[in-house]
N, C-alpha and C positions, 0 to 999 in steps of 0.2 A: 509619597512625596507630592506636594502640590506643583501643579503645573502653572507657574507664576505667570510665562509670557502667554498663555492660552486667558487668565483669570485678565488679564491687563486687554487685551484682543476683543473678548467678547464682551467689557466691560465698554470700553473703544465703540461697538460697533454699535451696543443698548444705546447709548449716550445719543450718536447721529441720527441713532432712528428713531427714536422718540421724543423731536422735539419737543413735543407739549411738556415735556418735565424743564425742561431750558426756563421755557418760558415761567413754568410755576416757582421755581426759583429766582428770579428775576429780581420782581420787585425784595425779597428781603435778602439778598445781593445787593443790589442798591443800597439799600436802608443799611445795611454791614460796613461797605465800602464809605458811605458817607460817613458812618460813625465814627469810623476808624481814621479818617482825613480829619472831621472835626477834630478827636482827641488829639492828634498829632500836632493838630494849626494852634489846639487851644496850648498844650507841653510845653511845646516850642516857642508859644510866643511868653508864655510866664516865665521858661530861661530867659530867653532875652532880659526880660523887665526884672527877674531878678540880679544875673549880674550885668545891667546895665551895658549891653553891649549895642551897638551900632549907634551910640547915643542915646536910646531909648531909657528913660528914666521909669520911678517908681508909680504904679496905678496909670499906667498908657492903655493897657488891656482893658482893664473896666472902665475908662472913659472911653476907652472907643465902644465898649458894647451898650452905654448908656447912648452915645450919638447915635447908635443903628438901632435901638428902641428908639427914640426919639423921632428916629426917621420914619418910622414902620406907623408909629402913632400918628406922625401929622399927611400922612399921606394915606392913613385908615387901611394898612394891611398887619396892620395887630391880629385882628381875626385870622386872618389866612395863615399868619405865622405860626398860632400855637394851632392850628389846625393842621399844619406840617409837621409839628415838632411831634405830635401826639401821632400823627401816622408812621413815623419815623421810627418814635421807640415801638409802639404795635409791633411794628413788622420788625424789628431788631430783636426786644425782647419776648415777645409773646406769642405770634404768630408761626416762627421759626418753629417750633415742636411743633406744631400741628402739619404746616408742611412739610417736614423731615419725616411725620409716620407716613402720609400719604404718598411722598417719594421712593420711600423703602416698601410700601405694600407695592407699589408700579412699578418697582424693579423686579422685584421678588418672582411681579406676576409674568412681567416681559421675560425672564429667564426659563420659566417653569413652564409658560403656555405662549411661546413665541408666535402661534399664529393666531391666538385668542387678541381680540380688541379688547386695548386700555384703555377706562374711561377714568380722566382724572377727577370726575366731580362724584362717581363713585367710590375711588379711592378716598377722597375729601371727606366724603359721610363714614368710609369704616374706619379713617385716621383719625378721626372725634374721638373715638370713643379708647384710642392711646396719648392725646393730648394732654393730659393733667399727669399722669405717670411720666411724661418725658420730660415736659416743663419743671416737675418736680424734683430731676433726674439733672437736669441741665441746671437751673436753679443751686441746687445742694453743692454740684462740685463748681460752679463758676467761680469760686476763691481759687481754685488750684487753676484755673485756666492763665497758661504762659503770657498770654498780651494784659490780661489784669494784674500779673505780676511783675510785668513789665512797665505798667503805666504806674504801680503803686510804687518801684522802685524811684521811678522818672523823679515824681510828688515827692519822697522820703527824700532823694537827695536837692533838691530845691531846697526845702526847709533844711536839712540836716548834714551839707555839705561841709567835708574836713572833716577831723580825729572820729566825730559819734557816728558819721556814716559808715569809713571806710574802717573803725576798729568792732563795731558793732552791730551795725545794719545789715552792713555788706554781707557779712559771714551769715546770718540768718534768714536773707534774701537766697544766697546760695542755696543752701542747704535747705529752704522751703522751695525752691524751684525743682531740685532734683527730687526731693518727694513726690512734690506734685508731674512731674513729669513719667514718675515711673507708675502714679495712681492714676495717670493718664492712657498709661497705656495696657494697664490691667484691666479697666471701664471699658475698652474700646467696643465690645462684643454686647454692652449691657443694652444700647437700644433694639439693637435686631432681638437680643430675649424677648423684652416688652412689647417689640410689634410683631416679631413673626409666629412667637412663640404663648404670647398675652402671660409673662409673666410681673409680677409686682416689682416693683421697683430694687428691694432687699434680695429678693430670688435672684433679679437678675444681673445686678453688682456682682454677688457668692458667685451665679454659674459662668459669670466674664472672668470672674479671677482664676476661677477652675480652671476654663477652657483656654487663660490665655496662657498661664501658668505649665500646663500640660504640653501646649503646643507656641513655646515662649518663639524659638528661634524662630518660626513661620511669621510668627504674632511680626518679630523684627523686623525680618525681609519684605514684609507688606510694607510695613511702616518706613522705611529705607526706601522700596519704591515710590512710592508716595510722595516723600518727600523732594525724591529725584523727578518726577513726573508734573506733580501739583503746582503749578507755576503762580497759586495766588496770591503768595507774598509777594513777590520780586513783584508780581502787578502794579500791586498796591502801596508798595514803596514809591517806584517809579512816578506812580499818580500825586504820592503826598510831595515828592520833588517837583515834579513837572508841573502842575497846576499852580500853586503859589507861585514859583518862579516866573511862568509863562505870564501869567498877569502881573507880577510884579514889573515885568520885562516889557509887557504891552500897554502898561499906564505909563513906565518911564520914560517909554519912546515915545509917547503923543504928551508926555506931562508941559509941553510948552506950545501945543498948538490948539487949534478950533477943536481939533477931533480927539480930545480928551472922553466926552460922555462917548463918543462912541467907541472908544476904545476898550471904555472901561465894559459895557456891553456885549463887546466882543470877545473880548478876554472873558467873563463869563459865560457866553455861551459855549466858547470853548471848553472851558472849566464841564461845564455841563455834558456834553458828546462825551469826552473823556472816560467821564466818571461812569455814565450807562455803558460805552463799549466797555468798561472794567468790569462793571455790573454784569455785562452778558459773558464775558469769560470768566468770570468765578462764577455765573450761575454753571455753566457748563463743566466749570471743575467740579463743582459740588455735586451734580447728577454724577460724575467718570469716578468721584472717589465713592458715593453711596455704593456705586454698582460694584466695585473693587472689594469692598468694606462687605457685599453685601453677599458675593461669591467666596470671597474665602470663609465666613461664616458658615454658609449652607456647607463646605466641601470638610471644614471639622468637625460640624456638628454630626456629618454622616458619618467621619472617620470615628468620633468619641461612643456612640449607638454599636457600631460596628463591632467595636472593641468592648463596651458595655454585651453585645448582647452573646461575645463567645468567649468572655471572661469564665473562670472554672470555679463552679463555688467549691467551697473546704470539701463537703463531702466526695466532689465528683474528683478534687486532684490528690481523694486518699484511694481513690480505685486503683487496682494493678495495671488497670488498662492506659489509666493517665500516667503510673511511674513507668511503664514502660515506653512512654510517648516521651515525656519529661528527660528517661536517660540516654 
């Protein structure tokens, strides 16, 4: 039986002592957390503009995103914009596997050879060569991931509010969430295959569903810690609350004096601090649940070998030796 508060302890302690991984996750923490504000700011303001609430009428959204093009062009940071936008999704969609193998080999190696030095730019060159296996891996199942099925419900009922949502939609949103929620938690084991173990993508879906399969209720109790533990929703909620409010809050409070442009400045910048202290606490959850994710893996895979390797082939449990062991 795995020793859960020992697996959370030294997962805890990898985490504080190896900064450098904080930091290697960082920037596509950032790039997460913005995306995840953006899609929220963008949801929420297409409710509004569909049922017309606070006032707000029809096509408010795209006339205001024409005015901040507009603004962006006559003040010549067009360039800088999509120069943003392009480092954003990078490090959102693309870059995220390769630092996810590099992370998992620097844990792997922090557990195994604690007084050996980690070099992340070593780790960086052998997590190359698991990039396109993960990416492909993360790619495949991104339809079943909860917050795309969450954002595609958001969309569905915009368009599709009353009788065809809630007699139709609804039920097949359900019932594709718990799928994908239980194909989520069968995959869980499939990257450490690809990086610790270099296996292909197919190998290593089959030996996650084995091994989660095998050892389900463990597979649960992680997952349930985790949950109890991983504080980066509730972050990241707080942030999609707090930041719009706060500025909405600090333009309406100067919206009648001199100190308007600077408010609005400042209410950005805030917005900003914000979002990077958010960014450095999910980087830091992301390194505490690799190391979690990454210790219960090694502690089954030893228990499954284990068991693999004193399993009793047909011949040896027709011996007398074994039926008198067996009765």
């Amino acid at each position: 039986m795995m020793n859960y508060g020992k697996i959370i302890h030294d997962a805890w302690n990898l985490t504080t002592k190896c900064s450098k991984l904080k930091w290697l996750c960082f920037i596509p923490s950032f790039a997460a957390v913005l995306v995840f504000v953006l899609e929220i700011g963008w949801q929420g303001s297409l409710i509004i503009e569909e049922f017309q609430l606070f006032g707000i009428e029809g096509h408010f959204v795209y006339s205001k995103i024409g005015h901040f093009l507009s603004f962006l062009s006559q003040h010549h940071l067009l360039g800088w914009a999509i120069f943003a936008a392009v480092f954003i999704i990078l490090f959102e969609f693309v870059f995220p596997s390769w630092i996810s193998s590099a992370t998992i080999l620097a844990i792997r190696q922090g557990f195994s050879e604690p007084e050996k030095y980690v070099s992340l730019r070593q780790k960086l060159i052998e997590g190359s060569s698991h990039f396109f296996e993960l990416f492909e891996l993360h790619a495949f199942f991104s339809p079943f991931a909860m917050m795309t099925i969450a954002f595609f419900g958001v969309t569905m009922f915009r368009y599709y509010h009353g009788d065809i949502f809630s007699s139709i939609m609804l039920p097949v949103l359900i019932v594709y969430s718990l799928i994908s929620l239980f194909l989520n938690v069968f995959i869980a084991f499939a990257p450490f295959f690809i990086v610790c173990e270099k296996r292909g993508i197919g190998e290593a879906v089959k030996r996650s569903i084995g091994l989660v399969f095998v050892n389900f209720g463990s597979t649960m109790t992680i997952i349930l810690l985790m949950f109890l533990v991983n504080l980066r929703v509730i972050v990241n909620v707080l942030v999609v609350i707090g930041v719009p409010f706060g500025i909405l809050f600090a333009v309406s409070f100067f919206a009648k004096s001199n100190w308007l442009s600077f408010a609005v400045v400042g209410a950005v910048l805030v917005g900003v601090v914000i979002l990077a202290l958010t960014a450095y606490l999910t980087a830091i959850l992301e390194v505490f649940s690799t190391a979690v994710w990454e210790r219960a893996f090694t502690i089954l895979r030893i228990k499954e070998e284990t068991l693999q390797t004193h399993a009793l082939s047909p011949e040896e449990a027709l011996t007398p030796q074994n039926d008198e062991e067996i009765a």
